[in-house]
N, CA, C and O atoms as CSV, one atom per row, in Angstrom:
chain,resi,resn,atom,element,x,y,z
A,1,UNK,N,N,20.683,10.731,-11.978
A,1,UNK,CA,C,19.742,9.614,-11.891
A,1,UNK,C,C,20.526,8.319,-11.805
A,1,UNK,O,O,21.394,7.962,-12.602
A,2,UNK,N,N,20.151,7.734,-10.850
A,2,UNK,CA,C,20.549,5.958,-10.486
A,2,UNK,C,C,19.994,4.964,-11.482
A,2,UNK,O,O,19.218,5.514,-12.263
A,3,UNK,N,N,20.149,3.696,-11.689
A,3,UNK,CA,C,19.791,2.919,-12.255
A,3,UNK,C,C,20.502,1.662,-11.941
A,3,UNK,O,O,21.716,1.635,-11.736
A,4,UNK,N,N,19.852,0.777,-11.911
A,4,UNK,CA,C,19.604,-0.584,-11.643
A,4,UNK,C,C,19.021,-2.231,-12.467
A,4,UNK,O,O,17.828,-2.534,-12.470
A,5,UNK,N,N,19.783,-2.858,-12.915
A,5,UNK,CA,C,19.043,-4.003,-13.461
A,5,UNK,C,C,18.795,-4.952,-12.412
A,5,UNK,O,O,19.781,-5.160,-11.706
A,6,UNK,N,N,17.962,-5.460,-12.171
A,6,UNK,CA,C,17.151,-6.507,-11.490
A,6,UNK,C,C,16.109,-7.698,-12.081
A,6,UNK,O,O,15.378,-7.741,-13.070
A,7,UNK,N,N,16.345,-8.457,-11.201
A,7,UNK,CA,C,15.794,-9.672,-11.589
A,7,UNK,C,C,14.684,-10.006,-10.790
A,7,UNK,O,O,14.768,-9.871,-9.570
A,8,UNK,N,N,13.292,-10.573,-11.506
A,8,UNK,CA,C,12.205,-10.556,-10.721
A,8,UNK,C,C,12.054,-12.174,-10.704
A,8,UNK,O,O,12.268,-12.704,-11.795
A,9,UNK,N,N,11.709,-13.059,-9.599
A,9,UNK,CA,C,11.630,-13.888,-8.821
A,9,UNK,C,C,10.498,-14.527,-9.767
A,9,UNK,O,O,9.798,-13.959,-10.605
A,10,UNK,N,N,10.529,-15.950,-9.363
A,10,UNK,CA,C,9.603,-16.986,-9.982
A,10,UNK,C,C,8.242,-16.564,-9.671
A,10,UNK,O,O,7.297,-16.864,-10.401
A,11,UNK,N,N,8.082,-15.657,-8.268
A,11,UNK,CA,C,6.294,-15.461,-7.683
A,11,UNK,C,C,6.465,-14.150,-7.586
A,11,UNK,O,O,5.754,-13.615,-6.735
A,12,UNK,N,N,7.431,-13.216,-8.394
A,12,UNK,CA,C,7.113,-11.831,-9.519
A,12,UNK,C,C,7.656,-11.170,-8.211
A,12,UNK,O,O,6.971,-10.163,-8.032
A,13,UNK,N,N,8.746,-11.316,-7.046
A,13,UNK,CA,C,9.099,-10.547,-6.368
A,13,UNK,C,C,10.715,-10.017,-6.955
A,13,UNK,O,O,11.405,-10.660,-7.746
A,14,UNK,N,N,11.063,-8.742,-6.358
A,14,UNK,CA,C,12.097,-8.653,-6.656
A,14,UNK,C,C,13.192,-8.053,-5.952
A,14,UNK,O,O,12.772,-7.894,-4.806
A,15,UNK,N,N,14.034,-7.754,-6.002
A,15,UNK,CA,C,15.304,-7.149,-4.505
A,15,UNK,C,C,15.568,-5.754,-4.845
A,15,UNK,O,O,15.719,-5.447,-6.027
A,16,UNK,N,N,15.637,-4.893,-3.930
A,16,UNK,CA,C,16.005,-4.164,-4.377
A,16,UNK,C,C,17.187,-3.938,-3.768
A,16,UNK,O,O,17.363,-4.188,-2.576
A,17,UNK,N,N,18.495,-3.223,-4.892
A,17,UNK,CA,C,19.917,-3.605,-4.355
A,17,UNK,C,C,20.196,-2.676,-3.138
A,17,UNK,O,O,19.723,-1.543,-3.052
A,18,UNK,N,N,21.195,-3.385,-1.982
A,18,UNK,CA,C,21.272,-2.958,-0.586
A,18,UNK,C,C,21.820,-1.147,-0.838
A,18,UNK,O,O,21.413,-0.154,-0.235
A,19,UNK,N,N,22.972,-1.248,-2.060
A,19,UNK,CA,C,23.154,0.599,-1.828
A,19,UNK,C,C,22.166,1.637,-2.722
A,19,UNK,O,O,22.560,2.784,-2.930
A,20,UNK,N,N,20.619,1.090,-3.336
A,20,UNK,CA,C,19.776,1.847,-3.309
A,20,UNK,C,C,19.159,2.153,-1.866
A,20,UNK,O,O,19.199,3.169,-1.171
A,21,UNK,N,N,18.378,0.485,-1.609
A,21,UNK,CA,C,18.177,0.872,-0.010
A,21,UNK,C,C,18.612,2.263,0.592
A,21,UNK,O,O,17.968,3.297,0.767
A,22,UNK,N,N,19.958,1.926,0.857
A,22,UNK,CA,C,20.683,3.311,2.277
A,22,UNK,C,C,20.781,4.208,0.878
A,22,UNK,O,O,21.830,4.653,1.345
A,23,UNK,N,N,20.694,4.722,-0.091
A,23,UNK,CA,C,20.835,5.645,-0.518
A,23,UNK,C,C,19.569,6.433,-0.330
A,23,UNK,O,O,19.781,7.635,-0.489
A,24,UNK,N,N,18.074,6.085,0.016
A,24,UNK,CA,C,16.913,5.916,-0.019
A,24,UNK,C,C,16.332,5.941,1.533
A,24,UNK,O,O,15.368,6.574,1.964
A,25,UNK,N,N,17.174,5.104,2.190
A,25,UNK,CA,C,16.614,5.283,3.496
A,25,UNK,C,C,15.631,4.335,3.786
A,25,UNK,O,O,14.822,4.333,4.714
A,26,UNK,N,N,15.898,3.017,2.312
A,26,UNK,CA,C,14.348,2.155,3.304
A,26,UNK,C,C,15.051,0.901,4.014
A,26,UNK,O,O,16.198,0.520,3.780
A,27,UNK,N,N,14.390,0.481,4.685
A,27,UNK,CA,C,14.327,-0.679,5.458
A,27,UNK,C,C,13.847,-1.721,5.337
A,27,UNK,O,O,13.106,-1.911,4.372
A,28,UNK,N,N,14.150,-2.960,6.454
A,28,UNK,CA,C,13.155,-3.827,6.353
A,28,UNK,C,C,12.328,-3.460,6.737
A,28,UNK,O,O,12.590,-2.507,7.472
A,29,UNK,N,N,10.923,-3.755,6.654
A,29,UNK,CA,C,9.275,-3.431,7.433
A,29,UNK,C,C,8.995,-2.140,6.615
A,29,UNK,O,O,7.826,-1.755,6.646
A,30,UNK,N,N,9.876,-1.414,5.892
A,30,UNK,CA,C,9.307,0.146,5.392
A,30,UNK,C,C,8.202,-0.657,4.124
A,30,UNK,O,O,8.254,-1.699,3.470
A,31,UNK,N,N,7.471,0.221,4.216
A,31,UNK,CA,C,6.076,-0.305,2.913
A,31,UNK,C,C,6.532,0.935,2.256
A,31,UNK,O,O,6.915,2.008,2.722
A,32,UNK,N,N,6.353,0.395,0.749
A,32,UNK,CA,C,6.086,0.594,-0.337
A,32,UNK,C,C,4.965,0.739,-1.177
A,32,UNK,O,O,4.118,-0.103,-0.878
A,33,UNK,N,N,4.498,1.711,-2.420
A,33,UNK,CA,C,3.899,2.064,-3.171
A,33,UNK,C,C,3.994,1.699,-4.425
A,33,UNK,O,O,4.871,2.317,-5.029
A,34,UNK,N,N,3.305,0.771,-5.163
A,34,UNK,CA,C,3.939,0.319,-6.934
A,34,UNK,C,C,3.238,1.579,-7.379
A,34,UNK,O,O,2.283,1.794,-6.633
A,35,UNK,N,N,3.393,2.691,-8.535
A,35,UNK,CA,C,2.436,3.208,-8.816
A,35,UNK,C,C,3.035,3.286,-10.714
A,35,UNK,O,O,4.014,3.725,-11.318
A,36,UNK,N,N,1.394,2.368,-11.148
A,36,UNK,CA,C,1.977,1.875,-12.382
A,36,UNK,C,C,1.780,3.775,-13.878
A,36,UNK,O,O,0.813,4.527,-13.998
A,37,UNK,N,N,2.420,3.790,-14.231
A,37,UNK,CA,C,2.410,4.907,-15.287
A,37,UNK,C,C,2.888,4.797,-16.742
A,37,UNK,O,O,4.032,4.933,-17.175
A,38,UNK,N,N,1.665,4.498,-17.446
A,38,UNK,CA,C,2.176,4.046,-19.164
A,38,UNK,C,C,2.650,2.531,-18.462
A,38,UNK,O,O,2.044,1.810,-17.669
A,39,UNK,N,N,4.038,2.376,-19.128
A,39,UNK,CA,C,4.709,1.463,-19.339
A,39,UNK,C,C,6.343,1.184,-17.645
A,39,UNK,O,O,7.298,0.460,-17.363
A,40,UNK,N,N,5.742,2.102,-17.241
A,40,UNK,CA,C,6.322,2.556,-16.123
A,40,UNK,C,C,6.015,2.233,-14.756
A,40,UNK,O,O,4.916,2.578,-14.321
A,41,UNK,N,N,6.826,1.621,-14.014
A,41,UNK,CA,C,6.361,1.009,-12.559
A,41,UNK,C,C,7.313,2.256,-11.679
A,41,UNK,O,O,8.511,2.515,-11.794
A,42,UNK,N,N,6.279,2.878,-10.791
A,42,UNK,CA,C,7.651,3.640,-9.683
A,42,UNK,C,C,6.972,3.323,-8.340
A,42,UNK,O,O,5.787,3.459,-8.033
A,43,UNK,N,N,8.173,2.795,-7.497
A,43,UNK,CA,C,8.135,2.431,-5.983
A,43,UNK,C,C,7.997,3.709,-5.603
A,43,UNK,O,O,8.494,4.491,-6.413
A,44,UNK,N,N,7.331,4.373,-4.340
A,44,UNK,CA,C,7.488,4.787,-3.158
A,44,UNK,C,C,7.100,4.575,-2.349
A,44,UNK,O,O,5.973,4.081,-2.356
A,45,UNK,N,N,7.992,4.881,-0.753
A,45,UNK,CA,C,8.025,4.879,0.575
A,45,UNK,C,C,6.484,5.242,1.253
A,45,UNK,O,O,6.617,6.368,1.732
A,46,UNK,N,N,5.763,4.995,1.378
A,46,UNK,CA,C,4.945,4.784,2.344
A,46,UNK,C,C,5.157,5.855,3.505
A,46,UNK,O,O,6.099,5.531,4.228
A,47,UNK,N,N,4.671,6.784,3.797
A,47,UNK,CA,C,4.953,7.642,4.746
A,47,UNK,C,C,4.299,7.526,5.720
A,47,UNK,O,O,4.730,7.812,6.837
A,48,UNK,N,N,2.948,7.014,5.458
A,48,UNK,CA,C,1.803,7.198,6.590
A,48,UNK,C,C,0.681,5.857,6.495
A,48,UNK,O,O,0.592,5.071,5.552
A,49,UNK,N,N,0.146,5.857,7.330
A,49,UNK,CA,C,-1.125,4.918,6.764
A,49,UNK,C,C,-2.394,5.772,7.307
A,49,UNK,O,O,-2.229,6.612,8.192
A,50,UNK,N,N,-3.591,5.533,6.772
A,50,UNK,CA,C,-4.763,6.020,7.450
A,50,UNK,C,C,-5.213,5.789,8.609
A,50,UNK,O,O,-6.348,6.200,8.849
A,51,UNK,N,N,-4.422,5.025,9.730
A,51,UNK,CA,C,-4.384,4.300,10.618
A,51,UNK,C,C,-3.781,5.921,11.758
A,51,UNK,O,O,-4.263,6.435,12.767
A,52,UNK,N,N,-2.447,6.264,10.838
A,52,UNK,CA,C,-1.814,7.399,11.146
A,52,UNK,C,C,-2.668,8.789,11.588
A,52,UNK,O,O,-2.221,9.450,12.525
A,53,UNK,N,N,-3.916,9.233,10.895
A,53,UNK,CA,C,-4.833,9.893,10.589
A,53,UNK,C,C,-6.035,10.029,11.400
A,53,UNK,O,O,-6.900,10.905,11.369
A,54,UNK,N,N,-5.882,8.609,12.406
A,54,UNK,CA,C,-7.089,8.795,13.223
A,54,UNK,C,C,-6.848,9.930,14.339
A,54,UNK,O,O,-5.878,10.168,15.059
A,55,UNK,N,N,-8.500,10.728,14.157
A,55,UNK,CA,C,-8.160,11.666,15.517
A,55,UNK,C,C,-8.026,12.514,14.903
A,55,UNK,O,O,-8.136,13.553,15.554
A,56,UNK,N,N,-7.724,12.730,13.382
A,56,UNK,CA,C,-7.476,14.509,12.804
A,56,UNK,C,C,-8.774,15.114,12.314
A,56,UNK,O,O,-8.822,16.275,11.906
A,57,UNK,N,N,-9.913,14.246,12.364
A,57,UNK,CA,C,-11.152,14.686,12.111
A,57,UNK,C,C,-12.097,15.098,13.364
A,57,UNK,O,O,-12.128,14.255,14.259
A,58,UNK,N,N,-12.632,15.909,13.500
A,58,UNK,CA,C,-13.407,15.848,14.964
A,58,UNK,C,C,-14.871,15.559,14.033
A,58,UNK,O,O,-15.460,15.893,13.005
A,59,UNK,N,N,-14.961,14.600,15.339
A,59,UNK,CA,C,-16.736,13.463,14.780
A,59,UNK,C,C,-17.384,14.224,16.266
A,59,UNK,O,O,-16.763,14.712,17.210
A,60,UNK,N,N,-18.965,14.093,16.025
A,60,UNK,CA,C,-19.657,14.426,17.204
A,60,UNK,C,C,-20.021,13.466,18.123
A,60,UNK,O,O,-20.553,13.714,19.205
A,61,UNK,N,N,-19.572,11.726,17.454
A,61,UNK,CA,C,-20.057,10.914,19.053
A,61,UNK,C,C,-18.794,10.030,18.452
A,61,UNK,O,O,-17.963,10.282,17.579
A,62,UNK,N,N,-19.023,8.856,19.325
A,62,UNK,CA,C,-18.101,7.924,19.236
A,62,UNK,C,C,-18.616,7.012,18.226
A,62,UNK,O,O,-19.770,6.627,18.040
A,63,UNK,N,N,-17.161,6.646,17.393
A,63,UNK,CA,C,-17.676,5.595,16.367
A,63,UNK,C,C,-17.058,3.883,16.695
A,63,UNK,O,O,-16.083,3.275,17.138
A,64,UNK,N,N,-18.428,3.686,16.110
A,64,UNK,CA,C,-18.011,1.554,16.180
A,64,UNK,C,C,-17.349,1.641,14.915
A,64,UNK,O,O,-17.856,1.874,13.818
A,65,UNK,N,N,-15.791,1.357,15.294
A,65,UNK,CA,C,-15.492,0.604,14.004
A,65,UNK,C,C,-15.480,-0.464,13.801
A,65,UNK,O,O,-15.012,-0.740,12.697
A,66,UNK,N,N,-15.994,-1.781,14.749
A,66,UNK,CA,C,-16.263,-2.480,14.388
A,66,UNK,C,C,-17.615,-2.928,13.323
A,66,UNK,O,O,-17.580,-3.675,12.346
A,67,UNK,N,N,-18.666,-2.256,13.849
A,67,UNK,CA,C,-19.379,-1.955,12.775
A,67,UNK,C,C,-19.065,-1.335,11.410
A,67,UNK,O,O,-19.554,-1.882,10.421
A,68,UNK,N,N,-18.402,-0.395,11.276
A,68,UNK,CA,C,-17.875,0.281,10.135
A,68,UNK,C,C,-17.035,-0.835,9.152
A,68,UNK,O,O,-16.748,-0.725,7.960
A,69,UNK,N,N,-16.851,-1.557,9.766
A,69,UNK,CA,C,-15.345,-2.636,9.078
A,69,UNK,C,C,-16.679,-3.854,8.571
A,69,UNK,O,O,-16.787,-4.340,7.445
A,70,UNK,N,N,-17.371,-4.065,9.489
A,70,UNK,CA,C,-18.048,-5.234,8.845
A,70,UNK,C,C,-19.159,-4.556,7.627
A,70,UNK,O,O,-19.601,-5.231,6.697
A,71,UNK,N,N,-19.487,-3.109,7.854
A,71,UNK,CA,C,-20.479,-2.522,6.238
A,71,UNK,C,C,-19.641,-2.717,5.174
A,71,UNK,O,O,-19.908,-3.434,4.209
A,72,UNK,N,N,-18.559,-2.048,5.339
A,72,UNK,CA,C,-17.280,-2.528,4.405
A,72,UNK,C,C,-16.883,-3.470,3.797
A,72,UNK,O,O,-16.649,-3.363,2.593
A,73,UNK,N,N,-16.708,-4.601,4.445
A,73,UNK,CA,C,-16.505,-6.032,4.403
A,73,UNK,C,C,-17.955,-6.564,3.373
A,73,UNK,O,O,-17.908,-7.350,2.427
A,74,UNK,N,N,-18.733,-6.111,3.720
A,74,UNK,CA,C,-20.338,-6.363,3.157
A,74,UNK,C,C,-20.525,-6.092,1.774
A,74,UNK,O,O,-20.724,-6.773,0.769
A,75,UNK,N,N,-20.384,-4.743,2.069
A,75,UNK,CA,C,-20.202,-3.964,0.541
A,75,UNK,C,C,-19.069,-4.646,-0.707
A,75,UNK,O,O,-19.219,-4.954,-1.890
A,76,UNK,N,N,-18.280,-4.672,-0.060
A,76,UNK,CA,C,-17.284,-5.671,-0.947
A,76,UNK,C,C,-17.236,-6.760,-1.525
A,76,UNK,O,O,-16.736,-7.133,-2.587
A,77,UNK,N,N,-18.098,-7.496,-0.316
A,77,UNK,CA,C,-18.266,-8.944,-1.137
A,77,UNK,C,C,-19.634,-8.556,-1.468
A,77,UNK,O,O,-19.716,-9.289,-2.453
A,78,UNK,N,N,-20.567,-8.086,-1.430
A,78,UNK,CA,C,-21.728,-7.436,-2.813
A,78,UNK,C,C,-21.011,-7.273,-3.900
A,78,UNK,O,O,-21.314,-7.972,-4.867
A,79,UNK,N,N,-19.830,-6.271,-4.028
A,79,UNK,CA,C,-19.637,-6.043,-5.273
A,79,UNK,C,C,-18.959,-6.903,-5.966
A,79,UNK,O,O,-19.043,-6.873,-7.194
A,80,UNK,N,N,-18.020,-7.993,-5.212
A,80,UNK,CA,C,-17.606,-9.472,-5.926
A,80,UNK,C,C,-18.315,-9.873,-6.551
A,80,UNK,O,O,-18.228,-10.156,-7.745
A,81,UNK,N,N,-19.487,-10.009,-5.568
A,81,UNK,CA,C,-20.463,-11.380,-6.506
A,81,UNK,C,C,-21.439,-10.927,-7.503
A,81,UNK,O,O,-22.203,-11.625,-8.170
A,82,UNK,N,N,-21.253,-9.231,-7.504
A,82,UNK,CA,C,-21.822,-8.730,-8.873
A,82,UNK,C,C,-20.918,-8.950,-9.667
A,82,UNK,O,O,-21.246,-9.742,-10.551
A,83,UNK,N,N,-19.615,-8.468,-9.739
A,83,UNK,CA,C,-18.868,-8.132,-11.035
A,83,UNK,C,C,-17.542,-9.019,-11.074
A,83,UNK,O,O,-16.476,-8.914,-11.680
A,84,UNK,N,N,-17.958,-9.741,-10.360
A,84,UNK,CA,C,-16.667,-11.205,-10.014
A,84,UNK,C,C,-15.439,-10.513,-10.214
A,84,UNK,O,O,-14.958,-10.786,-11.314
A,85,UNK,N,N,-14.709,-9.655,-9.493
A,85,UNK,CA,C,-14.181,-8.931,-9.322
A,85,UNK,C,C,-13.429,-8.796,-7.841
A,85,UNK,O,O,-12.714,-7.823,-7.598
């Protein structure tokens, strides 16, 4: 196991050191995952997005996602201005 001390930035960002990077394989532009546990923060790599995924479902007509994005969008700010959230 590796380990690392780091320092987190005035607007809570932080570096991660260049020979984790290539030990790791990430890049610039690679996205990341915080995934918080107990008292525990762990990064991972981003493999895919749901973006990746379109097309693995067979639908029976064609869908508006533009419509789909604005129910979404809708629903969301409903549930803001219920639970100010």
């Amino acid at each position: 196991m590796h380990s690392a001390i780091i320092r987190i930035g005035s607007r809570g960002q932080i570096v991660i050191p260049a020979a984790v990077r290539r030990r790791l394989g990430i890049r610039a532009g690679d996205r990341l995952t915080l995934v918080q546990s107990g008292d525990q923060i762990v990064l991972r790599r981003v493999e895919g997005t749901l973006l990746d995924l379109r097309g693995s479902v067979p639908v029976d007509s064609a869908q508006d996602f533009s419509s789909i994005r604005q129910q979404v969008v809708a629903a969301h700010a409903r549930e803001v201005a219920e639970n100010g959230a």
